[in-house]
N, CA, C and O atoms as CSV, one atom per row, in Angstrom:
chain,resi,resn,atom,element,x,y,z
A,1,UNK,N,N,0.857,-1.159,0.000
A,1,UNK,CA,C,0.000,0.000,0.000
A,1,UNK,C,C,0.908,1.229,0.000
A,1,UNK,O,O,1.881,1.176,0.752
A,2,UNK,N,N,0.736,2.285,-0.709
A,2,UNK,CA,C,1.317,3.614,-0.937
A,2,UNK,C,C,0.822,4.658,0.428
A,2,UNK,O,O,-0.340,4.978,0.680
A,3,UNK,N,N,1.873,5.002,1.079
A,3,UNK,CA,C,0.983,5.931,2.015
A,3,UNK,C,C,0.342,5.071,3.048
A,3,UNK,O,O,-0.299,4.088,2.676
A,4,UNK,N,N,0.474,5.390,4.481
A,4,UNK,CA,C,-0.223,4.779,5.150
A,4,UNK,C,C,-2.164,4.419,5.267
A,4,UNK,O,O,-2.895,3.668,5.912
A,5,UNK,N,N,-2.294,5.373,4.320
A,5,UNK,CA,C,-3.776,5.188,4.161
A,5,UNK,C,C,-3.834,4.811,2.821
A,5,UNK,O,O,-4.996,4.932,2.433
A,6,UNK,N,N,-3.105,4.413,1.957
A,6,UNK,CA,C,-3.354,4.375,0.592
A,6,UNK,C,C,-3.300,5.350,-0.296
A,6,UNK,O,O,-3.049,5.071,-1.469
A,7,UNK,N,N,-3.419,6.041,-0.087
A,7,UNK,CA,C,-3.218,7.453,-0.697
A,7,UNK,C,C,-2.405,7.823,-1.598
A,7,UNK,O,O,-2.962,8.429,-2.513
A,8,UNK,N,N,-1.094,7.674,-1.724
A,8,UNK,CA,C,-0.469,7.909,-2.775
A,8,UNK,C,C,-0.350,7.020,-3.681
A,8,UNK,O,O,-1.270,6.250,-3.957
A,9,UNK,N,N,1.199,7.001,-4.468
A,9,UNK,CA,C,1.437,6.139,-5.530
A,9,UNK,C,C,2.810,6.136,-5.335
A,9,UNK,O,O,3.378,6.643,-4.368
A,10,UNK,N,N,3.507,5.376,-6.556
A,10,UNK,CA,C,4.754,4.957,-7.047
A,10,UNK,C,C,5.553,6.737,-7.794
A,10,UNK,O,O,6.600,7.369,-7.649
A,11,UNK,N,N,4.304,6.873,-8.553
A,11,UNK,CA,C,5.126,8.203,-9.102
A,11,UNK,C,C,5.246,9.365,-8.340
A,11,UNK,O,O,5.714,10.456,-8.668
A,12,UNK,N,N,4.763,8.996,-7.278
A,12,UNK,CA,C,4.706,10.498,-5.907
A,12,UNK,C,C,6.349,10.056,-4.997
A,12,UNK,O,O,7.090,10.833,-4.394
A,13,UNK,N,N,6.477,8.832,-5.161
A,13,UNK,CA,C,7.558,8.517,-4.304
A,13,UNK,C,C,6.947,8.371,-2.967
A,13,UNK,O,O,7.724,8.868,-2.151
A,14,UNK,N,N,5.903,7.908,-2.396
A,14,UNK,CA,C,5.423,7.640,-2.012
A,14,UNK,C,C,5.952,6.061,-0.889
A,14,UNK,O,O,6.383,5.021,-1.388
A,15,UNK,N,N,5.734,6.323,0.882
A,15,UNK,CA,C,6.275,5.023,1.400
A,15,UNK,C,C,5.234,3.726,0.824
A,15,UNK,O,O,4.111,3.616,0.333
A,16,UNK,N,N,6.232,2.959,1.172
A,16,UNK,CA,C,5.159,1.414,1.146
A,16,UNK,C,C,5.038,0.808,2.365
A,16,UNK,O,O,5.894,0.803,3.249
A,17,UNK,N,N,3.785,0.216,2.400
A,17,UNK,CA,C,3.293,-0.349,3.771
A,17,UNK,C,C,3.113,-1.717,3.254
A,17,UNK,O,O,3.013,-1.702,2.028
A,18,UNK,N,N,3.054,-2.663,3.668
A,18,UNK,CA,C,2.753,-4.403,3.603
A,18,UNK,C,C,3.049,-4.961,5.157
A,18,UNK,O,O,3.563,-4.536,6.192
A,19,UNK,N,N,2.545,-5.904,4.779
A,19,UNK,CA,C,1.645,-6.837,6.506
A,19,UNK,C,C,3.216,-8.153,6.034
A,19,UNK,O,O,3.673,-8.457,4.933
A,20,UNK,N,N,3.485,-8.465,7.003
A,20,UNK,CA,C,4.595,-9.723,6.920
A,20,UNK,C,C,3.461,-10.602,8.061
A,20,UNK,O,O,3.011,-10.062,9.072
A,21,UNK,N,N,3.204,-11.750,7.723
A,21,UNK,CA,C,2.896,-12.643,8.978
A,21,UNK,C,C,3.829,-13.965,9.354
A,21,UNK,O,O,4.396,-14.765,8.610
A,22,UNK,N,N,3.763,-13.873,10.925
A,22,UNK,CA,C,4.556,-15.186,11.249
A,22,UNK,C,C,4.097,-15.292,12.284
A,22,UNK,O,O,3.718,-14.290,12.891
A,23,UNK,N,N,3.978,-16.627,12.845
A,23,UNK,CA,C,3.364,-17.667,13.735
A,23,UNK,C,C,2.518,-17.210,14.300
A,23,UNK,O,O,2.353,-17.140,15.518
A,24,UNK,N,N,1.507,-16.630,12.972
A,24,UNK,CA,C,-0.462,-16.515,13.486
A,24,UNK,C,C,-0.353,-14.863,13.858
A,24,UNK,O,O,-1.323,-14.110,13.943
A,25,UNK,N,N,0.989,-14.504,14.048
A,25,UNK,CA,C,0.647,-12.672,13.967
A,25,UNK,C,C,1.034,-12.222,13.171
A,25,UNK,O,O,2.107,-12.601,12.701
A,26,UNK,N,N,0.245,-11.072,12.589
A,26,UNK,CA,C,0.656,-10.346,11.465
A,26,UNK,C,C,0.983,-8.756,11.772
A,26,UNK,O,O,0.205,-8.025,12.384
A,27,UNK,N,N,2.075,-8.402,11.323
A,27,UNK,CA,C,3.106,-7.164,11.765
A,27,UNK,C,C,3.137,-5.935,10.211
A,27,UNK,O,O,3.157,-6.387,9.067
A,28,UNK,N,N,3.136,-4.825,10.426
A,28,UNK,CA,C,2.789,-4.144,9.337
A,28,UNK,C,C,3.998,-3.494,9.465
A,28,UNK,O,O,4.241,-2.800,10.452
A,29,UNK,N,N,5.253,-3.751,8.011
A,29,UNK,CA,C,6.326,-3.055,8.002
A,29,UNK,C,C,6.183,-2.087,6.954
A,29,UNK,O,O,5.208,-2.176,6.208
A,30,UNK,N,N,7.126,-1.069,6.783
A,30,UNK,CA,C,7.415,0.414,6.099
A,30,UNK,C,C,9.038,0.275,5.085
A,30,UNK,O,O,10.178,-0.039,5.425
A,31,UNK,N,N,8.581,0.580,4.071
A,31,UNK,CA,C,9.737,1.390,3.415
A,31,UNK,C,C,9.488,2.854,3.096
A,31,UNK,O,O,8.710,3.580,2.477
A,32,UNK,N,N,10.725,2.897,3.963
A,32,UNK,CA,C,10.397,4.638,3.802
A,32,UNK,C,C,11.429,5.424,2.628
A,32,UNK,O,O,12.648,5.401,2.460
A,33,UNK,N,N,10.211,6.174,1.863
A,33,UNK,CA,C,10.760,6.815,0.523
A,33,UNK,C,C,12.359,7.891,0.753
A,33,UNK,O,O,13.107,8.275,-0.146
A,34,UNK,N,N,12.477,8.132,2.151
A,34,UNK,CA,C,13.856,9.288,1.908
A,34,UNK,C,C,14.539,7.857,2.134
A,34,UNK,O,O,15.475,7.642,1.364
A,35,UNK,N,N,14.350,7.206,2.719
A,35,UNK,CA,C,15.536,6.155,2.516
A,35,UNK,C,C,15.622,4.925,1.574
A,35,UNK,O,O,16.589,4.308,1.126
A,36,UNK,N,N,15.104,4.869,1.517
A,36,UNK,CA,C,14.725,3.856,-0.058
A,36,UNK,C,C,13.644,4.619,-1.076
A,36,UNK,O,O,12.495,4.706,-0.643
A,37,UNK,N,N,13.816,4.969,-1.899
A,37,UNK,CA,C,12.701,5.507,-3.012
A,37,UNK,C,C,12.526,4.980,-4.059
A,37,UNK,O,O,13.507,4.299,-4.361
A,38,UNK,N,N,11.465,4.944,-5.044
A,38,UNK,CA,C,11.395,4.351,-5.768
A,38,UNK,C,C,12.280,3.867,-7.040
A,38,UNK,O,O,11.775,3.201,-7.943
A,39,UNK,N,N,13.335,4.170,-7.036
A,39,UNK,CA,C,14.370,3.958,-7.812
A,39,UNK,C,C,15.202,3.036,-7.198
A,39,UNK,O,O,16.338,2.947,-7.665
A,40,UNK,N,N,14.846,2.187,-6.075
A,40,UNK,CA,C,15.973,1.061,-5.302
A,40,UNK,C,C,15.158,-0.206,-5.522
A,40,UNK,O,O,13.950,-0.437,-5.569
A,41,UNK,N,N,16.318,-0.978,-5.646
A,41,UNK,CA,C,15.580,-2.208,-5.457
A,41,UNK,C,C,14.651,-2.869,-4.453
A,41,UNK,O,O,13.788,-3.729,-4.629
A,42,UNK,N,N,14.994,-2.334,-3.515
A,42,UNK,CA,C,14.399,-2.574,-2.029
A,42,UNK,C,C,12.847,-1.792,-2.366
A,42,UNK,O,O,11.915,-2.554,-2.109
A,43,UNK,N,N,12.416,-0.456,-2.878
A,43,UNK,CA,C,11.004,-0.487,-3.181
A,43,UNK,C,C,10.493,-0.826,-4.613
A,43,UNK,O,O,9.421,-0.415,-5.056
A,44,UNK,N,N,11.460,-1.701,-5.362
A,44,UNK,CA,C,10.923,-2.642,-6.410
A,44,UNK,C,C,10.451,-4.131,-6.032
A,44,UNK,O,O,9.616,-4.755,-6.687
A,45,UNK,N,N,11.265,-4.738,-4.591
A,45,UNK,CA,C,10.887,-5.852,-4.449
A,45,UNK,C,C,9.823,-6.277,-3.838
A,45,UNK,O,O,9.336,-7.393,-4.019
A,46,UNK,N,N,9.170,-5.001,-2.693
A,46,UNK,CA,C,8.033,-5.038,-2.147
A,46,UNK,C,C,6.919,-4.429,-3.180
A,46,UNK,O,O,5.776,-4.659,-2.785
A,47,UNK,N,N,6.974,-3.853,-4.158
A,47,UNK,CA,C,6.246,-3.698,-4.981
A,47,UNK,C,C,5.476,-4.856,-5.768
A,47,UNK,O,O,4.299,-4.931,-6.122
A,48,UNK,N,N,6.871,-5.991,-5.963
A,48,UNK,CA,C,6.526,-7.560,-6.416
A,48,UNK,C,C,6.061,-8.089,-5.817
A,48,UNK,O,O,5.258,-8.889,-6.297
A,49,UNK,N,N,6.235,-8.021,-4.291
A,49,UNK,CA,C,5.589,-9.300,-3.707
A,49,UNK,C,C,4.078,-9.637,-3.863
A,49,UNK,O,O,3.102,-8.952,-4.170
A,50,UNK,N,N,4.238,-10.873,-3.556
A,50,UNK,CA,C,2.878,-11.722,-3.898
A,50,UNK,C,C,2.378,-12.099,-2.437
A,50,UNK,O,O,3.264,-12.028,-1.585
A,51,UNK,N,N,1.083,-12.499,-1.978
A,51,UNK,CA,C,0.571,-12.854,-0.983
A,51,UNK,C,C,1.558,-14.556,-0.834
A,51,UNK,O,O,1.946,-15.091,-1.873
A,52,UNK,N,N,1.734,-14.965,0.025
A,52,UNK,CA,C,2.425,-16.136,0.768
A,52,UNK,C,C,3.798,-16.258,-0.329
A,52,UNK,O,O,4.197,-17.319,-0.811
A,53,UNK,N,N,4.324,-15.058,-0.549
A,53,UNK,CA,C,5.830,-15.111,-0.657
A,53,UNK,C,C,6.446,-15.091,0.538
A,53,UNK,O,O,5.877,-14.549,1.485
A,54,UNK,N,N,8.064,-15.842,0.734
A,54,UNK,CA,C,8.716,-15.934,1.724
A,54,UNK,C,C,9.572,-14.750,1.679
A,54,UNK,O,O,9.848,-14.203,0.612
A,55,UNK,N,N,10.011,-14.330,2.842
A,55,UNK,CA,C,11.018,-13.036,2.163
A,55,UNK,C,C,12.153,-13.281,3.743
A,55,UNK,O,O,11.934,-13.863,4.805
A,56,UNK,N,N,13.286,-12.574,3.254
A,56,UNK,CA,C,14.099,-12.295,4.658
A,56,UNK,C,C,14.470,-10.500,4.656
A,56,UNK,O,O,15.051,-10.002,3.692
A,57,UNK,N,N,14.221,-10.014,5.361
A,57,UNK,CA,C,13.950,-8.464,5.488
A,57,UNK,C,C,15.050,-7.825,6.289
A,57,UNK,O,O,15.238,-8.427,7.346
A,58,UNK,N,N,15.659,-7.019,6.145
A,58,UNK,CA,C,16.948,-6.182,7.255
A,58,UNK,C,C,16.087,-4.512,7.301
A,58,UNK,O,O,15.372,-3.978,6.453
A,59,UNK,N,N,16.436,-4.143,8.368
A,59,UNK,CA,C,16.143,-2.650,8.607
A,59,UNK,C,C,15.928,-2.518,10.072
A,59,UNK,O,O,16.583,-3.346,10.705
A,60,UNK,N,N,15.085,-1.591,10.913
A,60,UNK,CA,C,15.341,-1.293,11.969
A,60,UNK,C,C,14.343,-1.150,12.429
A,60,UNK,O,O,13.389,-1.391,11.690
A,61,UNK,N,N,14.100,-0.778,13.596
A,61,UNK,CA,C,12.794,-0.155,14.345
A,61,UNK,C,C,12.892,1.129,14.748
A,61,UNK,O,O,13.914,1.620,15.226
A,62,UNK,N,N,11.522,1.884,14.516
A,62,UNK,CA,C,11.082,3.057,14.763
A,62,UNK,C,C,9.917,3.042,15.476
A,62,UNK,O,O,8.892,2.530,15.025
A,63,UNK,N,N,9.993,3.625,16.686
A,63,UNK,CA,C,8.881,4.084,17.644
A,63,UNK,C,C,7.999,5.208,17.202
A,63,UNK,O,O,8.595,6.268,17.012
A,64,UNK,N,N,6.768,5.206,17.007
A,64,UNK,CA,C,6.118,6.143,16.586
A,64,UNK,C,C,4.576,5.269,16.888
A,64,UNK,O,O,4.285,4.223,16.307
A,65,UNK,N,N,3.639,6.005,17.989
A,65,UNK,CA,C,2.716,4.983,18.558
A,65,UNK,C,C,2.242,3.947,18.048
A,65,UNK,O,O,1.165,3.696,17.507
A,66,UNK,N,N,4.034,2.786,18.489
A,66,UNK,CA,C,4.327,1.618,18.430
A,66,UNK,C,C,5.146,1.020,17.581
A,66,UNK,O,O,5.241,1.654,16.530
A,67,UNK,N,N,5.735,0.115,17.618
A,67,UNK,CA,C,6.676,-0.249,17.065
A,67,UNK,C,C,6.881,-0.209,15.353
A,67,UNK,O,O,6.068,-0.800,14.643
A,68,UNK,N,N,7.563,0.232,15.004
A,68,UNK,CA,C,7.464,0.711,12.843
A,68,UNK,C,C,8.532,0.229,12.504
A,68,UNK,O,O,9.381,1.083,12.249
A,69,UNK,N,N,9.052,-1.466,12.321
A,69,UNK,CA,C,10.180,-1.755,11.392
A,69,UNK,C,C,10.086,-0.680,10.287
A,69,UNK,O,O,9.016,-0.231,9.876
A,70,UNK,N,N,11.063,-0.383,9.935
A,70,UNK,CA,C,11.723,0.177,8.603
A,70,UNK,C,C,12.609,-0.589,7.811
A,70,UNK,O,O,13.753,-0.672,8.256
A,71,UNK,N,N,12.270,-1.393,6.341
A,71,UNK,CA,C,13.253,-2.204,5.935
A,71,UNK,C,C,13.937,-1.366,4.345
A,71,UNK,O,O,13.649,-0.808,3.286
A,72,UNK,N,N,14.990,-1.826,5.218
A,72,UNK,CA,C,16.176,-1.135,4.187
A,72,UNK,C,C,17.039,-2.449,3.082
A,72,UNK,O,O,17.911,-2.188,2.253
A,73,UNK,N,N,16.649,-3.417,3.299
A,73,UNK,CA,C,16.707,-4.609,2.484
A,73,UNK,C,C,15.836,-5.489,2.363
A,73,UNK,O,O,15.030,-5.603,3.286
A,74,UNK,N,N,15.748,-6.223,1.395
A,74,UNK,CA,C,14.395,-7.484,1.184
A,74,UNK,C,C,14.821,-8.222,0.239
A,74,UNK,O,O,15.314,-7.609,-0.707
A,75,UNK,N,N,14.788,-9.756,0.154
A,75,UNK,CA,C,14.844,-10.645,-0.661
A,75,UNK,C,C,13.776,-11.417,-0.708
A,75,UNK,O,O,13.023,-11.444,0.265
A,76,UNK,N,N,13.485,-12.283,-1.992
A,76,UNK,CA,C,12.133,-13.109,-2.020
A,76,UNK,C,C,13.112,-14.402,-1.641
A,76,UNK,O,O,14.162,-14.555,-2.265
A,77,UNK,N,N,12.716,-15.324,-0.586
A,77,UNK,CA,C,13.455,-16.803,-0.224
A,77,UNK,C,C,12.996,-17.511,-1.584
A,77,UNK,O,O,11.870,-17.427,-2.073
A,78,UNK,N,N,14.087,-18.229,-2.104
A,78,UNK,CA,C,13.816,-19.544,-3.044
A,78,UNK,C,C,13.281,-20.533,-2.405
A,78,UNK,O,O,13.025,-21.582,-2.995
């Protein structure tokens, strides 16, 4: 999703939001456009993903009421 409400797009440069789930909870991570923008691979690969793709994710956490991984890498698992 573009924008935490949906709202934007790809050509606004716009963050991406997607849900990762693991063991029955589901966690809503961020790529954020000043640090990855749409010209990185990192917001081309979450752009690809597919529902029950595997992925392994690097980035950090940000507090902002509640916990906001920020991923600054992403791969799809073979």
């Amino acid at each position: 999703m573009y924008n935490w409400d949906g709202s934007g797009d790809r050509d606004s440069n716009s963050d991406l939001y997607f849900n990762v789930s693991l063991n029955g909870e589901t966690y809503t991570f961020t790529v954020e456009s000043y640090l990855c923008d749409n010209t990185t691979d990192v917001y081309a690969a979450v752009e690809a993903l597919q529902v029950g793709d595997v992925i392994d994710a690097e980035g950090f956490l940000y507090w902002y009421e509640g916990v906001n991984p920020h991923i600054t890498t992403i791969t799809k698992a073979e």
